[in-house]
LUMGULO-462976 format. One record per residue (C-alpha): x, y, z; residue number from 1. Coordinates in Angstrom, 3 decimals. Each point is the difference from the previous one (the first is absolute). Example, Ala and Ser with C-alpha at 12.3 -4.5 7.8 and 13.67 -1.06 7.14 Angstrom:
REM residues 2
SITE     east    north       up pase
SITE   12.300   -4.500    7.800    1
SITE    1.370    3.440   -0.660    2
***
This chain:
REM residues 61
SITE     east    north       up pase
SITE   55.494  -99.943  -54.183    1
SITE   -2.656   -1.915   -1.264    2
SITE   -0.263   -2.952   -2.064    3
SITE   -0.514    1.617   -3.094    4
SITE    3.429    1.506    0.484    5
SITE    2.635   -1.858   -1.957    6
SITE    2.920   -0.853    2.233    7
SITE    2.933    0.941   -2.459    8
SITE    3.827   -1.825    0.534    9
SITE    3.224    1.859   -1.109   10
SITE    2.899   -2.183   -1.559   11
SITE    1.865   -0.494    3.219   12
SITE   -3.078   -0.652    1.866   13
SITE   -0.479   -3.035   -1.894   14
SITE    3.260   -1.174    0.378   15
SITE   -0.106    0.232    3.226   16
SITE   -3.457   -1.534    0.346   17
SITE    0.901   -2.979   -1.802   18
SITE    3.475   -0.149    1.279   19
SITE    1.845    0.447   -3.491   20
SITE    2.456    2.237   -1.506   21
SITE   -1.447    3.104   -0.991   22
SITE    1.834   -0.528   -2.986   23
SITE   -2.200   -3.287   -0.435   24
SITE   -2.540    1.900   -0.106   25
SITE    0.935    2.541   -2.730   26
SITE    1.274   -2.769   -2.052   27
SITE   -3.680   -1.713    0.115   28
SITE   -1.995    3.166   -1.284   29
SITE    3.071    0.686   -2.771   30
SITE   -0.956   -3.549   -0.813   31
SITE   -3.544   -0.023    0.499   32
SITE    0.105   -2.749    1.666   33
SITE   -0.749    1.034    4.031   34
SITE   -3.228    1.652    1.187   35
SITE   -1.701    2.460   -1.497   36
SITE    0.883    3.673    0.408   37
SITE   -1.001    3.633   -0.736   38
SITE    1.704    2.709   -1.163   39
SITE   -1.059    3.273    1.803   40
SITE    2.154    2.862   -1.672   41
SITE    3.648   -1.940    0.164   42
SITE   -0.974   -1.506    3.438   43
SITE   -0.485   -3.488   -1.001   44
SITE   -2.772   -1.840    3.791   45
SITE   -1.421   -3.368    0.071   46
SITE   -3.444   -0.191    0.684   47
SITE   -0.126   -2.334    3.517   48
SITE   -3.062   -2.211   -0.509   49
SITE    1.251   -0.476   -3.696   50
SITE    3.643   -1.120    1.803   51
SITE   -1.596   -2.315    1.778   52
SITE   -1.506   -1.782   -2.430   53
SITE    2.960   -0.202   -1.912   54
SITE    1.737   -1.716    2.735   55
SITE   -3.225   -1.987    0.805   56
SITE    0.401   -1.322   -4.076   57
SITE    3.151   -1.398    0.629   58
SITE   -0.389   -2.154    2.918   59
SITE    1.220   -3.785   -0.784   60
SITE   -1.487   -2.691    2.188   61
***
């Protein structure tokens, strides 16, 4: 893969990644308030650089 490749997440990927409920995770994109996701078809991926700076936007201290 190169880097102009997107590195896509699924739902439980993230979960798992971040060490939350998967159902954490659904409740942030029903709430739009978690990172930001695509819909491909009904398969909902998170886009990984796009995760990470999500997480990187909510580090205190």
């Amino acid at each position: 893969m190169d880097q102009t490749t997107p590195v896509l997440f699924t739902s439980r990927e993230v979960a798992d990644l971040l060490r939350v409920p998967l159902r954490t995770v659904e409740d942030w994109r029903v709430t739009r308030s978690g990172p930001p996701w695509l819909k491909l078809g009904r398969h909902v991926r998170y886009d990984r650089d796009e995760l990470l700076a999500w997480v990187k936007e909510r580090r205190h201290g």
